[in-house]
C-alpha positions as CSV (number, residue, x, y, z in Angstrom):
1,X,0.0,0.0,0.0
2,X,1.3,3.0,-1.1
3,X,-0.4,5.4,2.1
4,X,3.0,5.5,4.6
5,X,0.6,5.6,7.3
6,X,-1.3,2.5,7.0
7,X,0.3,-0.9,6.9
8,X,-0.9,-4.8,6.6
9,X,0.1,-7.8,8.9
10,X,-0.5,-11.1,7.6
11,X,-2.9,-12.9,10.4
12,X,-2.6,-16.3,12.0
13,X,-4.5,-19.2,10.7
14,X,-6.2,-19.5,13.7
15,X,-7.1,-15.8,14.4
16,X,-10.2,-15.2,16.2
17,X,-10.8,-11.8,16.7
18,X,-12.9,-11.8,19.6
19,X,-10.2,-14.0,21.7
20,X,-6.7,-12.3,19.8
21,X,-7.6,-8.8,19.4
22,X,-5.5,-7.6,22.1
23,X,-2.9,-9.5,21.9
24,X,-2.6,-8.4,17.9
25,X,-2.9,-4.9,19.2
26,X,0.7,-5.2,21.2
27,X,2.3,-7.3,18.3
28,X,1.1,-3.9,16.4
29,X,3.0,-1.7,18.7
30,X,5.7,-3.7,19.6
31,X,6.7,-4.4,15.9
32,X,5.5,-0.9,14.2
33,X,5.7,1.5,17.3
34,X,3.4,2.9,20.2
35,X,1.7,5.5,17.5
36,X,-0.1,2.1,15.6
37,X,-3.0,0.4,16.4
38,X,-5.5,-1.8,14.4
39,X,-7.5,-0.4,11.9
40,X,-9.9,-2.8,10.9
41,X,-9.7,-7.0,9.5
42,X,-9.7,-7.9,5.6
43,X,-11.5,-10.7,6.0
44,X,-11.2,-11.6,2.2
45,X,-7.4,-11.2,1.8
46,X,-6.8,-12.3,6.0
47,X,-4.9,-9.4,7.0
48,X,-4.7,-7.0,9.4
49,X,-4.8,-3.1,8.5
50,X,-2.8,-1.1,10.7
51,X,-3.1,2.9,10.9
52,X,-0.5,5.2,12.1
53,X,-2.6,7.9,14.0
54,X,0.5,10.7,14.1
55,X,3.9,10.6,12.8
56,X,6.4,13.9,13.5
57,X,7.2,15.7,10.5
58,X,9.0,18.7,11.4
59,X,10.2,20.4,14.8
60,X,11.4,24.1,15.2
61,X,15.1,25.2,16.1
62,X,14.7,25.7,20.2
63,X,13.1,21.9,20.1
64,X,10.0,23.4,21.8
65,X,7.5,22.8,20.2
66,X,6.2,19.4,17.6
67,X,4.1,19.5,14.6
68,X,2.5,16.0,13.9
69,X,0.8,14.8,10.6
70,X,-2.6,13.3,11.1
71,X,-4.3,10.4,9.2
72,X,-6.2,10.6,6.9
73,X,-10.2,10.3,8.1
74,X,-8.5,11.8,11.8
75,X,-12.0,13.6,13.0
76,X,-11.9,16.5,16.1
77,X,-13.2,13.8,18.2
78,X,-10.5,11.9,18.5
79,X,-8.1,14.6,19.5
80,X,-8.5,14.0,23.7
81,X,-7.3,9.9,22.8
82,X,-4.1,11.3,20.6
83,X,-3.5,14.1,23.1
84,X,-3.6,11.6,25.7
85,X,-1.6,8.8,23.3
86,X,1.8,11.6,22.4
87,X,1.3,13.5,26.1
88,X,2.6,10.1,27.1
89,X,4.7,9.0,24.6
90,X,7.0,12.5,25.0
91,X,6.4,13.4,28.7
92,X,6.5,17.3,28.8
93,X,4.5,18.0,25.6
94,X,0.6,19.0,25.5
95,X,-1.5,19.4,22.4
96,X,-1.7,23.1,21.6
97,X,-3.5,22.8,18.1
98,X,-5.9,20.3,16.5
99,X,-6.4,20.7,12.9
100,X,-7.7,17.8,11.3
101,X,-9.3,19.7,8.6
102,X,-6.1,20.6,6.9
103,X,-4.7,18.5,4.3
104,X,-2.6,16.7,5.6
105,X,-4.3,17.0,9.1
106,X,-1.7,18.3,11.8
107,X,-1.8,18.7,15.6
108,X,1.0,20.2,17.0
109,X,2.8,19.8,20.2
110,X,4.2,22.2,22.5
111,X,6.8,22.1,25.3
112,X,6.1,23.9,28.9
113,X,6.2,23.1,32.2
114,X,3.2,22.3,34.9
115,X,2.4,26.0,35.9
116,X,1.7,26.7,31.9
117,X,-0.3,23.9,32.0
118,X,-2.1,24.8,34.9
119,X,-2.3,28.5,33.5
120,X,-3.7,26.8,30.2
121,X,-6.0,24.6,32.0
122,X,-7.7,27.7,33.4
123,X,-7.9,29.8,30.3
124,X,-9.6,27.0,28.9
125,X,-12.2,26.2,31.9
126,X,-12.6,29.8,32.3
127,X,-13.4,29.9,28.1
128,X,-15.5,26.4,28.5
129,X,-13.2,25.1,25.9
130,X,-10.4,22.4,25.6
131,X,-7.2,22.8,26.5
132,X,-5.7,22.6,22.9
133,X,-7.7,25.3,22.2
134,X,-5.7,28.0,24.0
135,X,-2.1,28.5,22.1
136,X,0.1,29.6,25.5
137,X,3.6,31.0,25.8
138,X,5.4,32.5,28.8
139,X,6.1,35.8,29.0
140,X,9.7,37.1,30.3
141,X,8.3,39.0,33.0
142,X,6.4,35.7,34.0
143,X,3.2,36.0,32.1
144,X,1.9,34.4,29.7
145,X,0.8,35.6,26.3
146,X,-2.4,33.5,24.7
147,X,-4.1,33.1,21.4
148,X,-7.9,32.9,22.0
149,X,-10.7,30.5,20.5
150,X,-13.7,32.1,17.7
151,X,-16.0,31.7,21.0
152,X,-14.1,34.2,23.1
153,X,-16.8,36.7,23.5
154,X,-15.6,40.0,26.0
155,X,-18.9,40.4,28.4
156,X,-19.0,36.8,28.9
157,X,-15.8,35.7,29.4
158,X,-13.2,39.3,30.7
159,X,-14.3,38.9,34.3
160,X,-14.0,34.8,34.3
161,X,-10.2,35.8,32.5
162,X,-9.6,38.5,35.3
163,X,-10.4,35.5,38.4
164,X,-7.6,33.3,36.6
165,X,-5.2,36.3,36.7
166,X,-5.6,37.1,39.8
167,X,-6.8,34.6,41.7
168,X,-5.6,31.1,39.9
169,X,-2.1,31.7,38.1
170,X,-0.9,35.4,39.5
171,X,-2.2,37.0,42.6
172,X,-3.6,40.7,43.4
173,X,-2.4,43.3,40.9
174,X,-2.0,40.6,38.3
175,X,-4.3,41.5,35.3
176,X,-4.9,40.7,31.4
177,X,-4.8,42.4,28.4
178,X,-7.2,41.5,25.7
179,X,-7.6,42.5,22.0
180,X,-11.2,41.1,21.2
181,X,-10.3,41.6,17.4
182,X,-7.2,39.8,17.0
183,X,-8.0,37.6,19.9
184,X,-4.8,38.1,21.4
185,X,-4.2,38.1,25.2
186,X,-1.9,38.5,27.5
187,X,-1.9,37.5,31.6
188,X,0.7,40.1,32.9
189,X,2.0,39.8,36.2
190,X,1.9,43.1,38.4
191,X,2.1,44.4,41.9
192,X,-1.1,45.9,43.0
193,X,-2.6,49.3,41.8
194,X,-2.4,51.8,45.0
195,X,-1.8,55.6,45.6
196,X,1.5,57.8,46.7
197,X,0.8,58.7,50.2
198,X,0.1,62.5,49.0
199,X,-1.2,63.8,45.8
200,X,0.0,67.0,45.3
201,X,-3.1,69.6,44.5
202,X,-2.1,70.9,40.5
203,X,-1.2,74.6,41.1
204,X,0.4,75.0,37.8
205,X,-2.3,73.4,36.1
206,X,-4.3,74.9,33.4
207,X,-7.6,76.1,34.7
208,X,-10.7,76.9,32.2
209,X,-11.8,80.1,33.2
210,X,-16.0,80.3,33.6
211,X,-17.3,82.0,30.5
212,X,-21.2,82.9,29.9
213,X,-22.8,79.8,27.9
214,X,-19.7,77.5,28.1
215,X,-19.5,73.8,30.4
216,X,-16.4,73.4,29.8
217,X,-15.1,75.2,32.9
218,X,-17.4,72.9,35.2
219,X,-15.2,70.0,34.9
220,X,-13.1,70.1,37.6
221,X,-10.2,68.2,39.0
222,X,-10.2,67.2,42.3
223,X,-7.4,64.4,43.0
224,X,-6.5,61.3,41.2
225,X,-8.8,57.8,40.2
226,X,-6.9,54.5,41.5
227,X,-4.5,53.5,39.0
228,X,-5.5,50.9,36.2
229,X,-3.4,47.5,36.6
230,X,0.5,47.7,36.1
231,X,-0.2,51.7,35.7
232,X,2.1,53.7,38.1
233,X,-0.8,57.0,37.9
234,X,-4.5,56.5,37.9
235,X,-6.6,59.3,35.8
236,X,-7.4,62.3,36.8
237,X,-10.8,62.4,39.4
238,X,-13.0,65.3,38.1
239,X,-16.5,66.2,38.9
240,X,-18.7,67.9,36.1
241,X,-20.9,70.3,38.2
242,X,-22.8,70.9,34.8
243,X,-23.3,67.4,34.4
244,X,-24.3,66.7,37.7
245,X,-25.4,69.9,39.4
246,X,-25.6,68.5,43.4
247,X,-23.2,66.7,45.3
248,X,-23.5,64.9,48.2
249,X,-20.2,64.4,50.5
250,X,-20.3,61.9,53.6
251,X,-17.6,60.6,55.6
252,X,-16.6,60.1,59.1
253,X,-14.4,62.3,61.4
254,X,-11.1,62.4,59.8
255,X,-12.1,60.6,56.5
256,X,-10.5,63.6,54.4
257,X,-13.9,65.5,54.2
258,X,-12.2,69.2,54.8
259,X,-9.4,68.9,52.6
260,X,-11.8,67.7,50.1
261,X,-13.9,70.9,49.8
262,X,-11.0,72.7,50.1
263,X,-10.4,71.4,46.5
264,X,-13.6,72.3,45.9
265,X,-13.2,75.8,46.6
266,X,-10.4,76.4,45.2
267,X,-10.9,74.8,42.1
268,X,-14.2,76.9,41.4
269,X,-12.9,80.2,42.7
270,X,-9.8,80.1,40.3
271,X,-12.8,79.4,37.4
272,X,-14.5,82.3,38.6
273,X,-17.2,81.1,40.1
274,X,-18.8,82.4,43.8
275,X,-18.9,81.1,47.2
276,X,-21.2,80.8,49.8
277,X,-20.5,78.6,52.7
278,X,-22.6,77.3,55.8
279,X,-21.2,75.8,58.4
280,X,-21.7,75.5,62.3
281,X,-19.4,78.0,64.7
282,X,-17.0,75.3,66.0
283,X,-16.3,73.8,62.4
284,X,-16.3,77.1,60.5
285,X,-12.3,77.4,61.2
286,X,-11.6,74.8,58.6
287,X,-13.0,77.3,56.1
288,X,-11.6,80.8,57.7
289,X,-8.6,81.1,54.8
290,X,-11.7,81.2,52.4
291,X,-13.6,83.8,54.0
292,X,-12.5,87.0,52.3
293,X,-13.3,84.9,48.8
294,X,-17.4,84.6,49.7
295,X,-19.6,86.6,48.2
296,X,-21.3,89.6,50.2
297,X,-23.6,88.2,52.5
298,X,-22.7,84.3,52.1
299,X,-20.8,83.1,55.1
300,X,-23.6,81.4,57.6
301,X,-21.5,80.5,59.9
302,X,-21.9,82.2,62.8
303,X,-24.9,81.4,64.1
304,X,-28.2,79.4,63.0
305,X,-30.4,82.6,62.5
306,X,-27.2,84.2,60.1
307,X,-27.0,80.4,58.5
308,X,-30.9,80.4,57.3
309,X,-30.5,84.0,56.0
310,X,-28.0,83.0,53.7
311,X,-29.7,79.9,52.6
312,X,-32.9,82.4,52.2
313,X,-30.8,84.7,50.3
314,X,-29.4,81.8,47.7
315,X,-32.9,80.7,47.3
316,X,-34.0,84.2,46.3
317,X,-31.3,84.7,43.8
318,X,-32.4,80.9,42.3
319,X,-36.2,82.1,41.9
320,X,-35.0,85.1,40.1
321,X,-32.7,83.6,37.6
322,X,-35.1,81.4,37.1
323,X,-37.1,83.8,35.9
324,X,-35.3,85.5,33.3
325,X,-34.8,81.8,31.8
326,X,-38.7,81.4,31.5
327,X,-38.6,85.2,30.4
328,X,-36.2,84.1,27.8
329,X,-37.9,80.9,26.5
330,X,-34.9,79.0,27.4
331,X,-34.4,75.8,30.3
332,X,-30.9,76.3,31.1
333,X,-28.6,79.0,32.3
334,X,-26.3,78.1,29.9
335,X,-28.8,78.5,26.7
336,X,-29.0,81.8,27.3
337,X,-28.4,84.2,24.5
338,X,-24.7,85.6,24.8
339,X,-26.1,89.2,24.6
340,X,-28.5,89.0,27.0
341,X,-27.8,91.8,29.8
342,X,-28.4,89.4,32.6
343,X,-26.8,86.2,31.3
344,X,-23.7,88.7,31.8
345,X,-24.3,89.2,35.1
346,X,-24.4,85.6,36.2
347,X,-22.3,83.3,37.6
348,X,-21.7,79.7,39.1
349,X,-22.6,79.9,42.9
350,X,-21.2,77.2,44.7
351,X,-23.5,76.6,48.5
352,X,-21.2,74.2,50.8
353,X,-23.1,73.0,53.6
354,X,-21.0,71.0,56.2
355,X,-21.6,69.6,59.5
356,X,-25.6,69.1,58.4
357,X,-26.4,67.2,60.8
358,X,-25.0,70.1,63.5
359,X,-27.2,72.6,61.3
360,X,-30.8,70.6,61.2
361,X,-30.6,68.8,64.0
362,X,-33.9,70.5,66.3
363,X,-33.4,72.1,69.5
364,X,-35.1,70.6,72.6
365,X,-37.7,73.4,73.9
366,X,-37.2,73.7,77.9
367,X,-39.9,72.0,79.5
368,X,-41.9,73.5,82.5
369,X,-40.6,76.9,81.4
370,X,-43.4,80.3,80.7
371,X,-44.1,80.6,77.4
372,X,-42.1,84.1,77.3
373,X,-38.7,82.8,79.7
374,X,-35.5,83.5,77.3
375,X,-34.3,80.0,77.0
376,X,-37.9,78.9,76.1
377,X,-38.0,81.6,73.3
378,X,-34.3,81.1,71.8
379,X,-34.9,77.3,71.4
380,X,-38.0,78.2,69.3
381,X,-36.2,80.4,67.2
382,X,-33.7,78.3,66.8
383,X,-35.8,76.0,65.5
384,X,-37.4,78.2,63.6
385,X,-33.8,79.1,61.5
386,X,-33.2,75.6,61.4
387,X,-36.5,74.2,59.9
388,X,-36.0,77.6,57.4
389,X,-32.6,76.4,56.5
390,X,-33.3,73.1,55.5
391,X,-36.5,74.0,53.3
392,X,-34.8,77.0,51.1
393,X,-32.2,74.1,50.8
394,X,-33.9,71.1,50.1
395,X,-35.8,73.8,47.5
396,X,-33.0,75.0,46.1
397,X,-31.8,71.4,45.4
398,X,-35.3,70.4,44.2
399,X,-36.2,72.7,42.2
400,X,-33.2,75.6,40.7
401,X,-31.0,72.8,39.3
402,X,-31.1,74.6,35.7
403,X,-30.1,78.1,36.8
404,X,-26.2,77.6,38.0
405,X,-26.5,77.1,41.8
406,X,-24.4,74.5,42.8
407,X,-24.9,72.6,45.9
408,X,-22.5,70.6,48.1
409,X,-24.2,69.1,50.9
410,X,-21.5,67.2,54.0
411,X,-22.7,64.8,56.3
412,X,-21.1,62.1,58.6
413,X,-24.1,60.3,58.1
414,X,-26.8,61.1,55.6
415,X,-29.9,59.4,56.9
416,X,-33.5,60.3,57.3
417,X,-32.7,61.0,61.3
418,X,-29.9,63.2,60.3
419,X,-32.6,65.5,58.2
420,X,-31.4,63.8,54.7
421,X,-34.5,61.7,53.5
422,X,-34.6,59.6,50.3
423,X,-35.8,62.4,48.3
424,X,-33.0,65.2,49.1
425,X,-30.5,62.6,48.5
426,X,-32.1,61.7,45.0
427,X,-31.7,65.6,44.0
428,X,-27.7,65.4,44.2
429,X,-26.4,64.0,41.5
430,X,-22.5,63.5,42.8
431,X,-21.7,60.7,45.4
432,X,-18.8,60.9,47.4
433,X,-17.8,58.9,50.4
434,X,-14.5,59.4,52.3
435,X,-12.7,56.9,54.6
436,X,-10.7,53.7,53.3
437,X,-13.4,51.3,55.5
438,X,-17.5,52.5,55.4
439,X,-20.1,50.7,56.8
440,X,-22.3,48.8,54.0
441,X,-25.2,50.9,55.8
442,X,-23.4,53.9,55.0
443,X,-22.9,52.9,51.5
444,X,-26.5,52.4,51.1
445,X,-27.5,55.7,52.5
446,X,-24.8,57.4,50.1
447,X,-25.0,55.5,46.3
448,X,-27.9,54.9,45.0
449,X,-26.6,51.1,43.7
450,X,-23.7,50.4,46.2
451,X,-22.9,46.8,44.2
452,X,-22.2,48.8,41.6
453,X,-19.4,51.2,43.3
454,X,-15.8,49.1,44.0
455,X,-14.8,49.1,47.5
456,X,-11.0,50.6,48.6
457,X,-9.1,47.8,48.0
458,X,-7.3,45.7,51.0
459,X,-3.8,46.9,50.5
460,X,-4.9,50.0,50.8
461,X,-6.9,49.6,53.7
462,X,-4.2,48.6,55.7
463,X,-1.5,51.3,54.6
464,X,-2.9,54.0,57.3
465,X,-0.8,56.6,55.2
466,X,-1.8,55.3,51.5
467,X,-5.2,55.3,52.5
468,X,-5.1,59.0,53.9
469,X,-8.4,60.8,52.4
470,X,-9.1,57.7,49.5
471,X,-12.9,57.5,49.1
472,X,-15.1,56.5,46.5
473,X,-17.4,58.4,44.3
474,X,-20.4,57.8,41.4
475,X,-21.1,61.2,39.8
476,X,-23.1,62.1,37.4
477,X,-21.8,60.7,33.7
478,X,-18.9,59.2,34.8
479,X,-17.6,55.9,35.5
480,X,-17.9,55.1,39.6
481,X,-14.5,54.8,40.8
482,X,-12.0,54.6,44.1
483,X,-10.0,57.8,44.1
484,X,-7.6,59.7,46.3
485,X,-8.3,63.6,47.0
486,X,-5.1,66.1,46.3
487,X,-3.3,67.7,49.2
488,X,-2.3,71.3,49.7
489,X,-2.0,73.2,53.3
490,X,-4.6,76.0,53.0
491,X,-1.6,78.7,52.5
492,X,-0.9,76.9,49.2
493,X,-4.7,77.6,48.1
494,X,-4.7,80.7,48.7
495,X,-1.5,81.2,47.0
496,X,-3.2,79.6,44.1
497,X,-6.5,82.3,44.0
498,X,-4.2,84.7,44.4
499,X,-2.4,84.2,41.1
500,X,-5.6,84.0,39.1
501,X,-6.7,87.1,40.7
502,X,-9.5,85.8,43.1
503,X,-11.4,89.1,44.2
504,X,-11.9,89.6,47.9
505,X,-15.0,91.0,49.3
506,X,-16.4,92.6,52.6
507,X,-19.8,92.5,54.0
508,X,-19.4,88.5,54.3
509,X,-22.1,88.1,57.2
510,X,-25.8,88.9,56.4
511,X,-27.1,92.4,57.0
512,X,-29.6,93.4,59.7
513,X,-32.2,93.9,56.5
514,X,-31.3,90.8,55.2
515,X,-32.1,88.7,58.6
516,X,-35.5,90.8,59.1
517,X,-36.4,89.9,56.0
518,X,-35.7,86.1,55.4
519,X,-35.3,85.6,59.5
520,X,-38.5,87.5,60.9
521,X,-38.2,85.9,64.4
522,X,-34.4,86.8,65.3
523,X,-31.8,89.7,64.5
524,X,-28.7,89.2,64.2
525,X,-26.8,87.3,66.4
526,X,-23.8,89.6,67.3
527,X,-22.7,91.3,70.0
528,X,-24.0,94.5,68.9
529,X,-27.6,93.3,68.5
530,X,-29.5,95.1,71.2
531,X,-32.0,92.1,71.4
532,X,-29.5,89.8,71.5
533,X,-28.0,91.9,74.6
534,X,-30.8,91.4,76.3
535,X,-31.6,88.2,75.4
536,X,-29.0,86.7,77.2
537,X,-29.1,89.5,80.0
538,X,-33.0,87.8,80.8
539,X,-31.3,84.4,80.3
540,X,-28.6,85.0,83.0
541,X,-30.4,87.0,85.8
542,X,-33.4,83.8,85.4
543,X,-30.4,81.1,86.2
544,X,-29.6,82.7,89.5
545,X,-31.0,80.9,92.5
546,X,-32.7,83.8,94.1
547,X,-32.2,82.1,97.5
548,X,-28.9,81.2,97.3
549,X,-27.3,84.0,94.5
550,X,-25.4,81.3,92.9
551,X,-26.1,80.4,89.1
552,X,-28.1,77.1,88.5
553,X,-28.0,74.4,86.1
554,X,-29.9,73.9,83.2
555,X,-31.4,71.5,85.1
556,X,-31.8,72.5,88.2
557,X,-33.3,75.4,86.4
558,X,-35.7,73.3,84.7
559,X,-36.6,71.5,87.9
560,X,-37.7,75.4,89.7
561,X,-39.6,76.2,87.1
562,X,-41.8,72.9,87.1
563,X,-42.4,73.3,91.0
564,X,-43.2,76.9,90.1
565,X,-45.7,76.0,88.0
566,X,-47.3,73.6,89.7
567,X,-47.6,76.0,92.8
568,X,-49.3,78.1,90.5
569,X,-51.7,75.7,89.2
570,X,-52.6,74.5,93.0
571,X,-53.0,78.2,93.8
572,X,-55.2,79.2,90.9
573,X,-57.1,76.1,91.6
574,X,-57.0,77.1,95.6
575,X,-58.6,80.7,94.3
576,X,-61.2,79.4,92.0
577,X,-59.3,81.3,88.8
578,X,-59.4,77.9,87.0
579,X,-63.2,77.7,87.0
């Protein structure tokens, strides 16, 4: 026969086939080799046909790899049984191609060691495929580099591909490169992403200066995302206060929450943008190097009353822009026409609100106390400013979103207790979260789909000063992400304005006008007020113990009053006034 691959072996006269088969099929292998078995019997002629599945034709240079001719009628089925057949006939080899189709068929055979195999093994379970079907080679930097099957498809398989990087063949930081087209990949060994422990804020930077009509100068960048795998710098973090109007920052004590809007501030000032802040007394130090930058009559942060009047004041300047919009036919600031009169006049105001939960949080009203006593009366107004503040607000962030009034709203916690329901939350568009380690409860009351939003990884977790300030965020249009704030001492912000030519103002604290008007139960809350002066003139000459002269307790105060009144009431009753 003339087919090199197929012989014939004369049979015994007393071959049975059913008894001899076997030991024919050694006599096959021990005379021809370990790559022949039977084919079939020729009943007719009494021979037996022998096939030679493979046979080596060629092998490269660096003896790695072994390409094998196939027999004619070789079908894809039978490629596990000669995989299995060579893989122990040349110990070290593994089937890296099948190609029966061809003609000649060939199957070739490639040299590497157990980890490649393992590494291949995984590709392929992770694929749903056989091994043969991955082509593998290592890398020099201890990867591997792989040629994918037709059935790779990217949103099925990537994040199966991504578990055998990390988690199978490398470890954390390892990650794989895919080109979906040519269907070349690559599993590239890499230490994990992470942060420098300080990220410098970008004083040199270029800086889009705010121009009537324009969005581009609402993009602004406020620290750095978490590197991509093997990257050494992650992208730049920026919010798009166009794109998303409202922002909402949480974050525990120390979680990086000041330094944060510090970027903030800065970044909008040098745009050109104004400032308003509100913040309680005891917290308003972390924005003191800002103060001269507010506009006249936004800093509430002196007291509650001074607080609401600016929020008022905000509010009012919404309702009117919003107003020459409907005048103008138009539903955004930025649509209208460049020669409009009052388009010129209007600019980005940026409202930070920190400490909310300080600012909303209701007084208790004095029990037991007359309904005029001092203490009684400034708890109620209080409350008054408070319940004030957080309407114009929550209005503001309801309803002006169109008319460039930008809110940033800082909480600890942003729950329904704390004064920030579901549907406030809903109305800022920005999520931040500060601190390397958040509660899944705080998650929840912050993003809107936590699953959706990574977690700080591990390693940084642990690095106290890696993990400095890192947070997460999902903003508006943009890709949720881990991310790391930049750093720079308040002295190097206000070096910063000063070189764009920040203006400074006066007249920071809301006028006496302003608080009768959007404040009707209080005055301003300075020494000078006269009715403050004697507010607290009533408050101190009602502590004092009249029998004793020395100053009481809240308390003990509380306690008088109650036995006051109900010697009243038994009095009255004694009298017959309660009749």
């Amino acid at each position: 026969m003339s087919n090199p691959n197929t012989k014939e072996l004369k049979l015994p006269a007393k071959f049975d086939p059913a008894k001899h088969a076997a030991i024919m099929e050694r006599k096959v292998k021990e005379e021809l080799g370990s790559d022949w078995s039977i084919s079939h019997i020729d009943k007719q002629r009494w021979r037996l046909v022998a096939v030679r599945h493979t046979s080596m034709t060629s092998m490269n240079d660096e003896g790695e790899t072994v390409v094998l001719e196939l027999a004619n009628g070789t079908k894809m089925s039978d490629a596990p049984a000669i995989a299995a057949r060579f893989e122990k006939m040349k110990p070290g080899y593994y089937l890296t191609k099948f190609e029966p189709f061809l003609k000649p068929g060939r199957a070739t055979m490639q040299k590497f060691d157990k980890a490649t195999k393992r590494a291949r093994g995984a590709v392929a379970n992770a694929l749903g495929v056989q091994p043969w079907a991955i082509v593998i080679n290592t890398r020099s930097d201890g990867g591997y580099d792989l040629e994918l099957p037709d059935s790779y498809t990217p949103s099925k398989h990537d994040e199966k591909l991504e578990e055998v990087a990390t988690d199978i063949v490398g470890g954390p930081g390892w990650f794989t490169r895919i080109d979906p087209r040519s269907l070349e990949a690559s599993i590239i060994p890499s230490d994990p992403p992470t942060f420098s422990q300080l990220i410098p804020y970008p004083t040199d930077a270029k800086v889009t200066a705010f121009a009537p009509g324009s969005k581009e100068w609402a993009k602004i960048p406020l620290g750095e995302r978490l590197p991509a795998p093997g990257e050494k710098h992650g992208e730049t973090f920026i919010i798009d206060f166009e794109s998303g109007m409202n922002s909402q920052v949480g974050g525990t004590s120390n979680s990086g929450k000041s330094v944060f809007l510090n970027d903030i501030v800065a970044g909008v000032l040098a745009r050109g943008a104004e400032l308003a802040i509100i913040d309680t007394p005891a917290k308003a130090v972390d924005f003191e190097w800002c103060k001269k930058y507010v506009r006249p009559e936004g800093w509430g942060c002196e007291s509650i009353d001074e607080a609401a009047a600016v929020m008022s004041k905000i509010y009012a300047e919404s309702d009117k822009r919003a107003k020459v919009l409907k005048e103008y036919g138009v539903q955004n600031w930025t649509q209208l026409p460049a020669d409009a009169q009052e388009a010129a006049k209007m600019r980005p105001i940026f409202l930070i609100m920190d400490e909310v939960t300080g600012l909303w949080a209701l007084e208790t009203v004095p029990k037991g106390l007359e309904k005029d006593h001092p203490m009684r009366i400034e708890a109620q107004d209080a409350n008054t400013a408070k319940e004030i503040l957080k309407l114009k607000y929550s209005k503001t962030a309801a309803e002006m979103r169109f008319v460039g009034i930008k809110l940033v709203l800082s909480s600890q916690v942003a729950s329904t207790d704390t004064g920030i329901g579901t549907a406030l939350r809903t109305n800022h568009q920005n999520k931040i979260l500060l601190g390397v380690n958040p509660t899944e409860g705080n998650r929840k009351l912050v993003f809107p789909d936590p699953a959706a939003v990574p977690k700080v990884p591990e390693h940084i977790r642990s690095n106290a000063k890696v993990g400095k300030g890192v947070g997460t965020a999902a903003n508006e249009g943009d890709e949720a992400c881990v991310f790391k704030p930049y750093y720079a001492s308040t002295q190097e912000l206000g070096d910063f304005l000063k070189k764009f030519g920040v203006p400074t103002f006066e007249g920071q604290r809301p006028t006496r006008a302003t608080m009768e008007q959007f404040v009707p139960t209080s005055g301003p809350s300075d020494d000078g007020d006269e009715t403050a002066k004697r507010r607290k003139k009533m408050e101190a000459e009602a502590m004092i113990d009249p029998e004793t002269g020395e100053k009481m307790t809240p308390f003990e105060y509380a306690n008088k009053q109650k036995r006051l009144s109900v010697r009243k009431g038994d009095a009255d009753e004694m009298s017959g006034e309660n009749q």
